[in-house]
N, C-alpha and C positions, 0 to 999 in steps of 0.2 A: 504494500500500500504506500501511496505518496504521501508526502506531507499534504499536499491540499485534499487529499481523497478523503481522511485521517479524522479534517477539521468538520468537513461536509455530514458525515455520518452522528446517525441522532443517538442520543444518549437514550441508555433505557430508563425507564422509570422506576424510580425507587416505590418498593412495597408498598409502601405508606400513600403515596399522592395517587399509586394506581388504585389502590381499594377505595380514596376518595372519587377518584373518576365515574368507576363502576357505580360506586352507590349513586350520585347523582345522576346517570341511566336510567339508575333501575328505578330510582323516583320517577321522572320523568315518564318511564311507561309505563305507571303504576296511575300516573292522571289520566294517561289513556292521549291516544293521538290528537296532538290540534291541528285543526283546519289550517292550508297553508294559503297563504298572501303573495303574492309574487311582488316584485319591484315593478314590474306592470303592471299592475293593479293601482298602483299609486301615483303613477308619473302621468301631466299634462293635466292635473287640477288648475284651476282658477290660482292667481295669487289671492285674492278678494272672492272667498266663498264661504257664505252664513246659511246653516240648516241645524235644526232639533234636532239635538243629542239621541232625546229618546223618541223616536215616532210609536206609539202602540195602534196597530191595525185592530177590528171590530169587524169582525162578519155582518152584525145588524145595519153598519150602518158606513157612511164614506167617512174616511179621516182627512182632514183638512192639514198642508204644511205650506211652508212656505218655504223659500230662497232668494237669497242677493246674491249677484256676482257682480263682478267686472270681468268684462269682454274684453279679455287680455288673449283670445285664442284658448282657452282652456273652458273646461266641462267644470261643473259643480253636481254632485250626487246627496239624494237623500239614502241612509242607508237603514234597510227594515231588517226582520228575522220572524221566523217562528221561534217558539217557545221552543227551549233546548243549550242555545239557540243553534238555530235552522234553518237554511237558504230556501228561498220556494221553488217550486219547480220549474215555474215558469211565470212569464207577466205578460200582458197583453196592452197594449197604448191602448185606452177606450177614446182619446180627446186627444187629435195631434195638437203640439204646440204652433202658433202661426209662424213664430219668427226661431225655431230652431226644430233640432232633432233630441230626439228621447231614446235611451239605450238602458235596455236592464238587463244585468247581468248578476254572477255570483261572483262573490270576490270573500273566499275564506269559508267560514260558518252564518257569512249572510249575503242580503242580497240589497245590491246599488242598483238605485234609478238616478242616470248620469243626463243632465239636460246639457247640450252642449248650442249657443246661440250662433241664430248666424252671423258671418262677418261685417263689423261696422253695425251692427244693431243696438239700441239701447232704448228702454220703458219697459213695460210689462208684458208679462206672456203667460199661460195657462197651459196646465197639459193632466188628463186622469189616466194612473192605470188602475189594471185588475190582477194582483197576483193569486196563483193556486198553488198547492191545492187552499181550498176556504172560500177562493173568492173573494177576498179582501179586498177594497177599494181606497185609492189614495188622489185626492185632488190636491195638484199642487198648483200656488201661485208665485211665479216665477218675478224678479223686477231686475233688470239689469242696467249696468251702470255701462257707458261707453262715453269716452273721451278720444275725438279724434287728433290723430298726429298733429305734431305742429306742421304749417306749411314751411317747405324750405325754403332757404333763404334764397332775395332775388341775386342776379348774377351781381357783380362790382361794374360799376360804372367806369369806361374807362376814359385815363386821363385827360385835359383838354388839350385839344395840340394847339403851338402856338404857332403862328406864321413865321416862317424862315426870314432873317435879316437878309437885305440887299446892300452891298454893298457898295 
């Protein structure tokens, strides 16, 4: 073996920190698996997005939420669960939004409804779905904030020319 081959090579683990290891394993599978999140799942939010922590769905009756964003290009989602908690199997758009698009998907142990508006839009907007199983109904009221770019600047004026001397 070389000197750098020598340095490269991992040390074994001493008794002690490996039955530390182990045991925190075997806790860990002892909770039982959690639902996993991806880094896509979370990338291309809103900088500026407000939704209710906790939404609770009612089969009897529609649940009312709301959101703000700013129209920075990014989505804002309200996120629900079944009891457990529990993704639902599926959603259905009953109310397209006018001025965007509505994407519900799973993301872990629940399930996002992502409004994403369209470009250059800003005031309010509206959109109902229906997830299953249950049948649960969610109207949401949407208000979006949009500020558009500055205009660029005009070109530089250019200098005055002066008339040539005769001499």
């Amino acid at each position: 073996m070389t000197k750098k081959m020598r340095r490269a090579t991992a040390k074994p683990l001493g008794g002690l920190a490996l039955a530390a290891l182990l045991a925190a394993c075997a806790q860990q599978q002892a909770a039982g698996p959690a639902a996993r999140v991806y880094a896509v799942d979370l990338q291309g939010q809103a900088k500026n997005c407000t939704v209710p922590t906790n939404v609770s769905l009612r089969p009897e009756r529609a649940t009312d939420a709301t959101m703000s964003l700013d129209n920075d290009g990014g989505w804002c989602g309200v996120t629900v669960a079944q009891p457990g908690p529990k993704p639902y199997d599926y959603g259905v758009v009953r109310t397209r939004p006018s001025n965007g698009r509505v994407l519900i998907r799973t993301v872990g142990d629940r399930t996002r409804v992502d409004y994403f508006p369209n470009a250059a839009f800003g005031g309010t907007d509206n959109f109902a779905v229906r997830l299953m199983p249950g049948g649960v109904e969610m109207n949401v009221a949407v208000t979006v904030a949009y500020t558009p770019p500055p205009a660029p600047p005009a070109p530089p004026t250019p200098p005055a020319r002066t008339p040539a001397r005769r001499r």
